[in-house]
ZAGUPA-638909 format. One record per residue (C-alpha): x, y, z; residue in one letter; residue number from 1. Coordinates in pm, 1 decimal. Layout:
% residues N
px,py,pz,residu,num
X,Y,Z,A,NUM;
...
***
This chain:
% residues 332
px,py,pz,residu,num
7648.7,10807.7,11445.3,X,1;
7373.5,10635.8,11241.9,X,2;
7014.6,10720.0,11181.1,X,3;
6738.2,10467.9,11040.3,X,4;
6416.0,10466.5,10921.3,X,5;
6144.0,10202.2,10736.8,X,6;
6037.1,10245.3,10388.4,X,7;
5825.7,9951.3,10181.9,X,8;
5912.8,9880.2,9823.8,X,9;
5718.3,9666.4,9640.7,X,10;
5876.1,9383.2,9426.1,X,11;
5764.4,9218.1,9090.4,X,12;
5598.2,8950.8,9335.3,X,13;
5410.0,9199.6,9489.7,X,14;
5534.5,9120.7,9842.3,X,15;
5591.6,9398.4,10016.8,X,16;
5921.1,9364.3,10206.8,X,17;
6044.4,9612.8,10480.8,X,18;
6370.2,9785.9,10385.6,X,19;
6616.6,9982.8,10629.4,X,20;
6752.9,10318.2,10521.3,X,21;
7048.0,10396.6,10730.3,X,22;
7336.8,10724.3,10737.7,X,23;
7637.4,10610.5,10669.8,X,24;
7783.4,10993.0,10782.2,X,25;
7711.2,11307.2,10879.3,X,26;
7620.0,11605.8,10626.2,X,27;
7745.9,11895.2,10872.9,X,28;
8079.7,11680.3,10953.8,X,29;
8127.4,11637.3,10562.3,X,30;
8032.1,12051.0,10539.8,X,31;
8244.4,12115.3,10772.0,X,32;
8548.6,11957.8,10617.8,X,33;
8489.4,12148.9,10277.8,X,34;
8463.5,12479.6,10454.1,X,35;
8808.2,12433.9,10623.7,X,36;
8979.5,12364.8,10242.3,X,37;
9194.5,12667.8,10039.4,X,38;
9053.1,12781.8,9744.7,X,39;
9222.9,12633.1,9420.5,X,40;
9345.6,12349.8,9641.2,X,41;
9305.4,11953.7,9691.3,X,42;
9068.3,11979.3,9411.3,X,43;
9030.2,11553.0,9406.8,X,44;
8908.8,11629.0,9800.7,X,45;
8697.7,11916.6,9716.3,X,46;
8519.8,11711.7,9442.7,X,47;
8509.0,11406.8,9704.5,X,48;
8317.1,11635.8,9945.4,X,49;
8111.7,11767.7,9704.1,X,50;
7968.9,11418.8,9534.2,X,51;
7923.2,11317.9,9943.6,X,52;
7676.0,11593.3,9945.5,X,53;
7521.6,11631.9,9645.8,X,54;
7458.0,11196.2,9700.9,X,55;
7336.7,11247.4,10074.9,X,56;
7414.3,11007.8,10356.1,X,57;
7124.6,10772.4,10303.9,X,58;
7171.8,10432.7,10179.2,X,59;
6958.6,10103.7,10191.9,X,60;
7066.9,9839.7,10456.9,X,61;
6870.6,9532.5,10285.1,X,62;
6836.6,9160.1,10367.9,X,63;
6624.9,8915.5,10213.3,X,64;
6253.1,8929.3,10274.9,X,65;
6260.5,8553.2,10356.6,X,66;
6536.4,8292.2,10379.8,X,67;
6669.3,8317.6,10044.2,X,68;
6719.6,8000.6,9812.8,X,69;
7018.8,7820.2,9849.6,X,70;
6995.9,7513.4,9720.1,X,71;
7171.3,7570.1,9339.4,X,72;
7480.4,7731.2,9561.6,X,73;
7507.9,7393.5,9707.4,X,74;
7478.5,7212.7,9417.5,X,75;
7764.2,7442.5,9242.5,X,76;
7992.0,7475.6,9563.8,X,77;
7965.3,7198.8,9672.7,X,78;
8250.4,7209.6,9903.3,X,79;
8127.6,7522.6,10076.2,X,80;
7866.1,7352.2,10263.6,X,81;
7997.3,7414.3,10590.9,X,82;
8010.1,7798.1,10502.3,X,83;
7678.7,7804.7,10331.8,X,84;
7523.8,7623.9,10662.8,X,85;
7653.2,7878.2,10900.4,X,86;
7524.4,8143.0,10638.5,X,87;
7174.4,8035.1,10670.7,X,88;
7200.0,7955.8,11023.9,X,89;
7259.4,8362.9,11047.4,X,90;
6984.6,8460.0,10768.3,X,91;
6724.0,8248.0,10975.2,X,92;
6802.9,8462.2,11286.5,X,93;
6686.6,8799.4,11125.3,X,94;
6432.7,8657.9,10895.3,X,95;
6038.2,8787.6,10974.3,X,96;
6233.2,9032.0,11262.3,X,97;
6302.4,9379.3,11250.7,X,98;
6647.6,9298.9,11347.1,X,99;
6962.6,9398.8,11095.2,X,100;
7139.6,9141.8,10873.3,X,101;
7427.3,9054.8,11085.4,X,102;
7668.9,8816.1,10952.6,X,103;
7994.6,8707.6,11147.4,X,104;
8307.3,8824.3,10896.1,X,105;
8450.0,8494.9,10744.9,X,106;
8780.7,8411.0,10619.9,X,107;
8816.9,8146.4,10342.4,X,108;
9094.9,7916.0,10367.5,X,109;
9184.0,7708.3,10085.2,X,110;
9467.1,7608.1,9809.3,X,111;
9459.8,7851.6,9506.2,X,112;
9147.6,7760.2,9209.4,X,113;
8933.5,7619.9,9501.4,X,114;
8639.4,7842.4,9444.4,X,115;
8697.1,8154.0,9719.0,X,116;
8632.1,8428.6,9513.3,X,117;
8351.2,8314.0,9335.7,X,118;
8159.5,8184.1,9629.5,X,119;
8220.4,8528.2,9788.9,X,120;
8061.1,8707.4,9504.9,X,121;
7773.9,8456.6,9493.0,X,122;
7690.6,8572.7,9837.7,X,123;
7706.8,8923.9,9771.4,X,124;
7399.3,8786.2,9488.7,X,125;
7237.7,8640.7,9740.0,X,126;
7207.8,8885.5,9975.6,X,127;
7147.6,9122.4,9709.6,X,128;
7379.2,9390.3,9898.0,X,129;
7624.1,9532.1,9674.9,X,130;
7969.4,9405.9,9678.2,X,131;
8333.5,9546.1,9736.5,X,132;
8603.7,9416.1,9608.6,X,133;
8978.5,9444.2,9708.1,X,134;
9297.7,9217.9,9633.0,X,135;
9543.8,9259.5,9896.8,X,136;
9844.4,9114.6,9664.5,X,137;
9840.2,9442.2,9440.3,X,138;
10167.7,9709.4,9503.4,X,139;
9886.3,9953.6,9606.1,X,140;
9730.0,9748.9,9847.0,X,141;
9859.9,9934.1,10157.7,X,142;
9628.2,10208.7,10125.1,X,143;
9376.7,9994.4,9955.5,X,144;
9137.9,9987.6,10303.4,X,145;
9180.1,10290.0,10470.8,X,146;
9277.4,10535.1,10167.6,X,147;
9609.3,10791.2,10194.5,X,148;
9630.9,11098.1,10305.8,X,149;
9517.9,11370.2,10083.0,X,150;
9879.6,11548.0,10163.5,X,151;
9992.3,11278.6,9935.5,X,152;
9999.1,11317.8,9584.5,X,153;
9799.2,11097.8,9355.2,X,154;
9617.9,11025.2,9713.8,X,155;
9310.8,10924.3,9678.1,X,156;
9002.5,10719.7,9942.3,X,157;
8964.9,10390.3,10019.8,X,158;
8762.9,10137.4,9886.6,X,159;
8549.2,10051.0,10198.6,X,160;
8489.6,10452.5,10217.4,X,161;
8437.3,10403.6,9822.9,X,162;
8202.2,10121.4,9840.5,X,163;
7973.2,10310.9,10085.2,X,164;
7972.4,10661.4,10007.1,X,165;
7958.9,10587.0,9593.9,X,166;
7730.1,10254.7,9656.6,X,167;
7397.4,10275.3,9752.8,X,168;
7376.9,9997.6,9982.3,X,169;
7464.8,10033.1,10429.5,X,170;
7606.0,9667.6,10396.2,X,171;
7789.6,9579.8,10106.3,X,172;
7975.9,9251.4,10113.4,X,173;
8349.5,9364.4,10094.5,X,174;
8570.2,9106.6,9986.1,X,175;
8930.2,9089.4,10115.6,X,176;
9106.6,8868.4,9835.1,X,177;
9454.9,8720.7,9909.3,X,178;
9454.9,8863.5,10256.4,X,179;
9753.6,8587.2,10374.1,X,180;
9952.3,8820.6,10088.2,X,181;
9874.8,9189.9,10235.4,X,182;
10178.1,9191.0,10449.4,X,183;
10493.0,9162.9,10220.8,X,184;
10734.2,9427.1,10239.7,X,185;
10473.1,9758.1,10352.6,X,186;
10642.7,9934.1,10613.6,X,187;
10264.6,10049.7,10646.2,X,188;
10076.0,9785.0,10771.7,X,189;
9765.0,9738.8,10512.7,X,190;
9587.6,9562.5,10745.0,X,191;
9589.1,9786.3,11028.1,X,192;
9258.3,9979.1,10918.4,X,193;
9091.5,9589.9,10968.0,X,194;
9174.6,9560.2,11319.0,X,195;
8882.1,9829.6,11390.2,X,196;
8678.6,9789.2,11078.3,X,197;
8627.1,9411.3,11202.9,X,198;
8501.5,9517.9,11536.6,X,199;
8118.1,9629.4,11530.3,X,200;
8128.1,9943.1,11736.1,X,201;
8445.4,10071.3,11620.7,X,202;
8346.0,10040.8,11242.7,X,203;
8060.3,10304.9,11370.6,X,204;
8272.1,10539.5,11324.0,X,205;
8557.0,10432.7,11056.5,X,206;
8743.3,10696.0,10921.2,X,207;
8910.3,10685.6,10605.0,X,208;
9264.7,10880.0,10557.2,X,209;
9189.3,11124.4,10246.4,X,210;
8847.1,11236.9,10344.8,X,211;
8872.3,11228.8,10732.0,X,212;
8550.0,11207.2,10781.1,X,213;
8406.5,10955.4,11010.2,X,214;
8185.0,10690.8,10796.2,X,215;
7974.1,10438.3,10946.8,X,216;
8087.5,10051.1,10838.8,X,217;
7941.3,9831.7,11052.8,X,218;
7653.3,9731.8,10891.9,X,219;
7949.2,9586.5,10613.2,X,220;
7980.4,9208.4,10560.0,X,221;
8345.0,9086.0,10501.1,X,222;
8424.8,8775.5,10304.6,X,223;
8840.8,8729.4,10341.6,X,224;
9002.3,8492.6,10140.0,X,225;
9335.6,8319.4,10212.8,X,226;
9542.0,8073.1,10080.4,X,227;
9777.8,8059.3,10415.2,X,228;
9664.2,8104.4,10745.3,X,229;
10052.5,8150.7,10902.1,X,230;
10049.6,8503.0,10740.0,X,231;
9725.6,8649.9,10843.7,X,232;
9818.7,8825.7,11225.0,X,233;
9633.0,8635.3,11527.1,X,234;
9398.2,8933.9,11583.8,X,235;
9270.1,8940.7,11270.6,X,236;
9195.8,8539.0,11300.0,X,237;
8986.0,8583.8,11612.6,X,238;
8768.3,8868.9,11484.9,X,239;
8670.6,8619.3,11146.0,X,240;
8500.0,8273.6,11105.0,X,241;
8752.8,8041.2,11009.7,X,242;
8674.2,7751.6,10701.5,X,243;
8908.8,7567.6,10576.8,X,244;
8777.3,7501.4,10179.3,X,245;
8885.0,7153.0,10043.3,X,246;
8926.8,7111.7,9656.3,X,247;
8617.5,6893.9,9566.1,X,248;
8648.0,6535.5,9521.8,X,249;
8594.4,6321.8,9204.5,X,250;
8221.0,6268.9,9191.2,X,251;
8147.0,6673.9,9314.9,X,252;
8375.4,6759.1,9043.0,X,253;
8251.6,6617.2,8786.1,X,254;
7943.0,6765.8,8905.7,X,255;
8057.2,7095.9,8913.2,X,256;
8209.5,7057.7,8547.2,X,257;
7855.0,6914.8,8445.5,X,258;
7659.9,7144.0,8568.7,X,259;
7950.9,7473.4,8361.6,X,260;
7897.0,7265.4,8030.8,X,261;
7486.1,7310.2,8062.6,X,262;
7512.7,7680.5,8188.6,X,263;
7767.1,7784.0,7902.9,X,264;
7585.2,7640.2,7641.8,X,265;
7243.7,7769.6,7780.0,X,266;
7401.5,8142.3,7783.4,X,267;
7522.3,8114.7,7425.0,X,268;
7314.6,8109.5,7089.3,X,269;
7618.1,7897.8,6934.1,X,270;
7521.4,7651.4,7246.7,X,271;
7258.2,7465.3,7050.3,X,272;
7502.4,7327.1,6822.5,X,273;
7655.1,7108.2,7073.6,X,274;
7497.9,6776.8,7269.2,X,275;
7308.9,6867.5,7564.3,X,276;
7554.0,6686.3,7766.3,X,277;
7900.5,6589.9,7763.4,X,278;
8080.2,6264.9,7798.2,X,279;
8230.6,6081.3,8083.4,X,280;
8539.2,6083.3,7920.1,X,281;
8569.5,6487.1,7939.7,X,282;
8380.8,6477.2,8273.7,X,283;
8649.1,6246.6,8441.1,X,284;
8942.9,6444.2,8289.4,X,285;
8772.1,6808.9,8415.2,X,286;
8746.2,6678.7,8743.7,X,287;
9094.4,6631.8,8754.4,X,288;
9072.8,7043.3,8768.6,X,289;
9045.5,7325.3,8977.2,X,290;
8707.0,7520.7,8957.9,X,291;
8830.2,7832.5,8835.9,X,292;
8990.9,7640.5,8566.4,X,293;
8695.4,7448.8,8435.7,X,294;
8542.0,7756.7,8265.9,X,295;
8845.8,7866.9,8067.9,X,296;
8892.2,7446.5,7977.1,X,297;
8541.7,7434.0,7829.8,X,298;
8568.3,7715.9,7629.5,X,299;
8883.6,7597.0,7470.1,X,300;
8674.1,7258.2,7412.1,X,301;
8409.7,7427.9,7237.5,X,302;
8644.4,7606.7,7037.3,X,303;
8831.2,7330.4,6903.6,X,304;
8539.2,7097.9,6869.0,X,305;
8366.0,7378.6,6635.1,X,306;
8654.0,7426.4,6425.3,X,307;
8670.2,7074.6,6400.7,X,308;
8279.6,7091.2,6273.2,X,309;
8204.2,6893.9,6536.0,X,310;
7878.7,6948.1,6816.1,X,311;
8042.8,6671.2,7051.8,X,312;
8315.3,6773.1,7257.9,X,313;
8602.0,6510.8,7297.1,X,314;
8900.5,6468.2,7526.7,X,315;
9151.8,6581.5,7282.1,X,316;
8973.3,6936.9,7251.3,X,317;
9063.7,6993.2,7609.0,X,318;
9365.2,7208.0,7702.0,X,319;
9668.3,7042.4,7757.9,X,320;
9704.6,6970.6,8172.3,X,321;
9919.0,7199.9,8348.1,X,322;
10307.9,7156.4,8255.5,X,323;
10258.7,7053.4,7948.8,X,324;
10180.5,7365.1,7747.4,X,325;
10264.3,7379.8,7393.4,X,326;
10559.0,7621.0,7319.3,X,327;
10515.3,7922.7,7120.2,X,328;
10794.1,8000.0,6924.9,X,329;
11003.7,7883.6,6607.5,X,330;
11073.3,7543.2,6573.0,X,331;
11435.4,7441.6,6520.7,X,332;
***
């Protein structure tokens, strides 16, 4: 249903790279539509129409101009490597062609705190696409995909047809978060709209519930993230690259927690007021730590260490591990 032509922009480096403008959907189908609604009706449809129209179908389907730099991600995942080699593998097959960015959909396995999430943002920076984001363990998340019928009230699109139409990129990365949790107790299945929206020439033509008109999604990369394989249907599996993420070990941990102390103090002006690097002591007890709970960790550590009036941060600054919070409360 698409149409594409070739404009060049010129970047701050003066290269001049070559970037796609595609139609993600049809004016005279999304005309059409508004034509056929009552007057003083489905006012949330009328003004969905309306914004489709007044935006236009164009959008930019981008890729790098050359194989992007990847070398920092693999410093600061560095148990993503396996993921971040297939992603180059793919970025070196369109790079200096005229051909599409085309990267396989990928499913992230791996226990919660690992790093999922983040690393699928940090692609969507990469690839400098746009990004979608949906979690698939929210009450809502049945319609979260493919939207709800506008008969419905408080109905309202999806957020793949939301991405594209209110975006202004042809291939967003849309991340599925928690995707192992999208089951649970729907008696619609929330999934279903993925069974098509995974396939390439079926998301051609991907029609979302509330608008009903046909929107073209293939050019959209999917990151899915999972803590539990068992749960995601077998179909779904075969239509995604499977990785199984490992928490990092000891020495990438601490490098990981190393590498959060120099970039938090770098984007703060009260950073100067601490050493420019921590000790092994806090090191070896933050790699003891998930990724995702690094961050929160050193901020508490800066916190206490500057009420303490103190630019070193020490062990005892750190949060108390999991399981042994301190109460809040009276004491007795």
């Amino acid at each position: 249903m698409s149409t594409s032509h070739e404009i060049a922009t010129v970047p701050p480096g003066g290269r001049i790279p070559i970037a796609r403008m595609r139609h993600v959907y049809r004016l005279d189908e999304v005309e059409k539509r508004l034509g056929k609604l009552p007057e003083r009706e489905h006012e949330h449809l009328r003004h969905t129409y309306e914004r489709m129209l007044e935006k236009g179908p164009e959008r930019f389907q981008v890729k790098p101009s050359g194989l992007p730099a990847m070398h920092h991600l693999y410093d600061e995942l560095p148990n993503f490597g396996e993921v971040l080699d297939d992603v180059k593998r793919q970025l070196a097959l369109c790079e200096d062609s005229r051909d599409a960015l085309e990267i396989t959909p990928m499913l992230l396995l791996g226990p919660p705190g690992v790093g999922k999430t983040h690393f699928a943002r940090e692609v969507a920076k990469l690839l400098g696409t746009g990004m979608g984001f949906m979690s698939m363990g929210s009450l809502t998340a049945g319609w979260v995909l493919s939207g709800a019928s506008s008969q419905w009230k408080g109905a309202r699109p999806g957020k793949v047809f939301e991405t594209l139409v209110d975006g202004n990129y042809a291939n967003p990365v849309m991340v599925v978060d928690e995707i192992d949790k999208a089951r649970g107790e729907h008696a619609y299945d929330p999934l279903g709209a993925l069974y098509s929206l995974l396939e390439h020439d079926t998301a051609g033509a991907f029609t979302d519930e509330f608008a009903e008109v046909p929107i073209d999604a293939s050019q959209v990369i999917w990151v899915a993230t999972a803590n539990d394989e068992r749960a995601i249907p077998e179909p779904i599996l075969n239509r995604m690259n499977v990785y199984e993420v490992q928490m990092p070990d000891a020495a990438a941990a601490r490098a990981i927690a190393g590498r959060l102390y120099a970039s938090i103090r770098a984007a703060h002006d009260w950073g100067q007021r601490f050493d420019p690097e921590p000790s092994d002591e806090v090191l070896d007890r933050l790699a003891d730590m998930a990724p995702r709970e690094m961050r929160r960790a050193w901020m508490t550590a800066f916190g206490n260490a500057r009420l303490d009036g103190r630019g070193t941060v020490q062990a005892r600054d750190l949060p108390a591990p999991a399981g042994r919070r301190s109460a809040i409360g009276f004491m007795h």
